[in-house]
C-alpha angles and dihedrals in degrees: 000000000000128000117250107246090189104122118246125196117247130254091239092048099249093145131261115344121206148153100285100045084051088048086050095056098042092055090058095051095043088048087058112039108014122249094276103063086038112096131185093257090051092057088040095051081052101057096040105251144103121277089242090059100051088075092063085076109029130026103213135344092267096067089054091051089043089053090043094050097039091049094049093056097042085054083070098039097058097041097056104039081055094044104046094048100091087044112141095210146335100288083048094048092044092049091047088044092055092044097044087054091047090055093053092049090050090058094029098041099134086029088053082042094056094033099053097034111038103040093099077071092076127090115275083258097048087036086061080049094065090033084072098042090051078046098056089040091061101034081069096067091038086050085051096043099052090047095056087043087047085059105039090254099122126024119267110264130209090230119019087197108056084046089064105041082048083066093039092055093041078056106047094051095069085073083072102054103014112123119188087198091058134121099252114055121237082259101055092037081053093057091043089051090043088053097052079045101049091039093064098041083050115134107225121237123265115261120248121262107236 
């Protein structure tokens, strides 16, 4: 049965409780201190109720760490298929894909932290649900990537696979050393990446009939 999303005020006062302010604190504790060491009254103590009342909203801790992690990649999902539709071409498409994912990660940074490092804490079935979500996530570059092969747009390479997960990891590390509070905005952090990415799809010029 599903959990009743419907706000209810706390114990202590501290205003309407729902889904989304549990899921909140819970990213932040997670982010902390990783799924395992979280427990519900620790989630509960965050958001200022009782333990018991935390179960009006959620059924288990699980359900919480499966909302946080689909969200978050959804999050990317939804931002870079918007944002690569008026692309001109594939280096186009590629460039407002990395930054699109840039700028999620600039307002999703503990979210991103939680969703791409603590999903191996699911279930094996809620584990396959995130596998085709990663999937999706990275059948959009290679979608970007054969077409601009297709067109002459990139050079031909010899695995179109390991070329994308190459940008997807160059991707995922900035989890590790992105700060939202840096000098360089997720924008202008996107462009530099696109640059190291497109420079390496680049087609090289013909050479010169003598």
């Amino acid at each position: 049965m599903a959990a009743p999303s419907k706000s209810r005020k706390t114990e202590a006062g501290q205003g309407p409780v729902s889904v989304e302010r549990i899921e909140t604190a819970a990213i932040q504790l997670f982010g902390q201190k990783t799924y395992p060491v979280v427990g519900m009254r620790d989630i509960s103590d965050a958001v200022g109720i009782l333990p018991g009342s935390l179960y009006v909203h959620i059924r288990k801790k699980e359900d919480i760490l499966l909302r946080i992690i689909e969200g978050g990649i959804q999050n990317y999902l939804d931002a870079i298929e918007a944002a690569i539709k008026p692309g001109t071409n594939g280096p186009d498409r590629m460039r407002r894909a990395i930054v699109a994912h840039m700028c999620v990660l600039g307002d999703t940074l503990l979210q991103t932290r939680v969703a791409f490092h603590q999903w191996t804490y699911l279930s094996p079935p809620l584990q396959e649900q995130v596998i085709e979500l990663r999937r999706q996530y990275e059948e959009i570059f290679t979608r970007i990537l054969r077409t601009g092969i297709r067109k002459k747009e990139f050079r031909r390479v010899k695995h179109h696979r390991i070329a994308v997960l190459a940008i997807i990891g160059m991707l995922n590390s900035a989890t590790e050393w992105f700060s939202p509070d840096g000098e360089l905005s997720p924008e202008a952090v996107g462009h530099l990446l696109a640059d190291s990415a497109l420079e390496g799809l680049a087609r090289q010029p013909s050479a010169p009939v003598s």
